[in-house]
N, C-alpha and C positions, 0 to 999 in steps of 0.2 A: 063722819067728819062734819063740824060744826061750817055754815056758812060764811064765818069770820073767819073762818082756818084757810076756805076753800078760796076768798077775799084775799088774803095774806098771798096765799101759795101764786094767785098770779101774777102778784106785785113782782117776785122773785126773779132778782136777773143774776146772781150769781149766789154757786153753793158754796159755804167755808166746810171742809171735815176736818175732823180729828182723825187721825192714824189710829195706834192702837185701841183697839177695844169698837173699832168704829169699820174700817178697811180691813181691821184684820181680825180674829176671833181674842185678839187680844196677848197671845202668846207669841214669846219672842225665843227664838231656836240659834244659842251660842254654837258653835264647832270649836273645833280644838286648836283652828289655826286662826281662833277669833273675827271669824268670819261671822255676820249678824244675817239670821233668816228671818224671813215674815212671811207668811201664805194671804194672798190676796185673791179674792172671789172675783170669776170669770164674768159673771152677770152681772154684778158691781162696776166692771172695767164698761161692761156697755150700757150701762145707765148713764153713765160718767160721759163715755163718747155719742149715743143719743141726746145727750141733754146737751153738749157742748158744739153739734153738730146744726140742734133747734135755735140757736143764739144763744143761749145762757151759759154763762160762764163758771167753772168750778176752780176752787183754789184750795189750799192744804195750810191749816195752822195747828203746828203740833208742836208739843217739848219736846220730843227725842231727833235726833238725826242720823238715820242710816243709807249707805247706798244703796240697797233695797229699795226704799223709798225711792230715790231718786231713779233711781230704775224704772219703778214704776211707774211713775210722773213723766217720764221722756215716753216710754212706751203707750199710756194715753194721749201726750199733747198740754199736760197740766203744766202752767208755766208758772202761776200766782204760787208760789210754795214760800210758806215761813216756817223753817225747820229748827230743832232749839230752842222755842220762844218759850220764855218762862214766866211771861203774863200776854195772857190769849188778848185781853182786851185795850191792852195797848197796841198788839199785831193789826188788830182790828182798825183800828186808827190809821194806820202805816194801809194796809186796803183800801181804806175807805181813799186817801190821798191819791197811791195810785191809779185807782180804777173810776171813780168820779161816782158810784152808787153811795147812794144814802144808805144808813139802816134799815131803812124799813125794805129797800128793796134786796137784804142780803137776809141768807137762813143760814144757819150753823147747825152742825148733826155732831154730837159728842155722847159720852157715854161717862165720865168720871168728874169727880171734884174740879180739878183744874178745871174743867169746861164752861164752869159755871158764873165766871166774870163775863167771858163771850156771851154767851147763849142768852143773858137778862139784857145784853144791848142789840142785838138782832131784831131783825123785824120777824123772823120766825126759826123758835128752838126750837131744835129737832133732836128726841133722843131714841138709843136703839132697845130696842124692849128689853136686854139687858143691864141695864145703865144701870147704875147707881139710884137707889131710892129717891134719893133729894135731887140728883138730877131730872126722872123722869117726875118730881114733881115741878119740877119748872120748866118745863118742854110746853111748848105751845101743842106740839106733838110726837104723838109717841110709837115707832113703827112695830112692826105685828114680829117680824123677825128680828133676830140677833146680829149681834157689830160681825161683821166678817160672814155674812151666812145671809146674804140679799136688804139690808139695811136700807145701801146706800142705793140699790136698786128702787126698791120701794119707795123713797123719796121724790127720787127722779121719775119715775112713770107719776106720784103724785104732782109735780109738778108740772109735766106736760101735760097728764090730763086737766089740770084746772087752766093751765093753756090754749084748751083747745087744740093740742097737737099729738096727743097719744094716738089716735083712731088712724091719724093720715101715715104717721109714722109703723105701725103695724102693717096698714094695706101695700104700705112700699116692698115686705119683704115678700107679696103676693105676686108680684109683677116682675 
């Protein structure tokens, strides 16, 4: 990781994700009584609550809306949620007003085309080693694993460690 990435990642007070393909492997599971699944990674869920636990704030801008999602969100503590949005970088704006961060001090992590209005106005694009071609070329960076399969993990431990607080946050679960 470049020193300007490492630069970036501290600045970082709050993370925007993308849902599918990002939180989840990307697959979406109909039933017959049209009920909408999504399988969400467990160490993902504690990157999310670590990160949000350290100060930094995480929030959700995605096109689809299901209560899955919302589920999910209640069950970590995520409150910043733009569901439905069918241009990320206008949601972006609607953030920026209510939380009071700049860009530079916001990262987005997505994986597909729509992503790619947000992620070019961020202070740090984050895509999942998955992603779309042209998205992972316009990532500031790009994680080792796949959306739904420790992504959003790996982000988050990047960002507390260029924090300064990965090391103290480990030795707590020693004590």
């Amino acid at each position: 990781m470049t020193a300007e990435i490492q630069n970036q990642l501290k600045k970082i007070e709050l993370l925007l994700l993308d849902v599918d393909g990002v939180l989840t492997d990307g697959g979406i599971i109909y039933h017959d009584d049209q009920v909408e699944s999504k399988k969400f990674n467990v160490k993902d869920g504690l990157g999310i609550r670590l990160l949000m636990q350290s100060g930094i704030h995480v929030g959700i801008v995605t096109g689809r809306r299901s209560k899955a999602l919302r589920h999910r969100c209640d069950n970590l503590g995520i409150t910043l949620l733009f569901d439905g949005v069918g241009d990320k970088a206008a949601a972006l704006q609607e953030v920026i007003n209510q939380t009071g961060f700049s860009k530079d001090q916001i990262a987005f992590m997505g994986d597909d085309l729509p992503d790619l209005p947000i992620m070019r106005k961020v202070g740090l694009a984050v895509a999942v080693s998955d992603a779309h071609a042209l998205v992972r070329k316009h990532a500031h960076l790009v994680t080792q694993a796949a959306g739904g399969k420790g992504a959003v993990r790996e982000i988050c431990e990047d960002i507390l460690n260029a924090k300064g607080k990965w090391t103290g946050i480990c030795e707590s679960f020693f004590s």
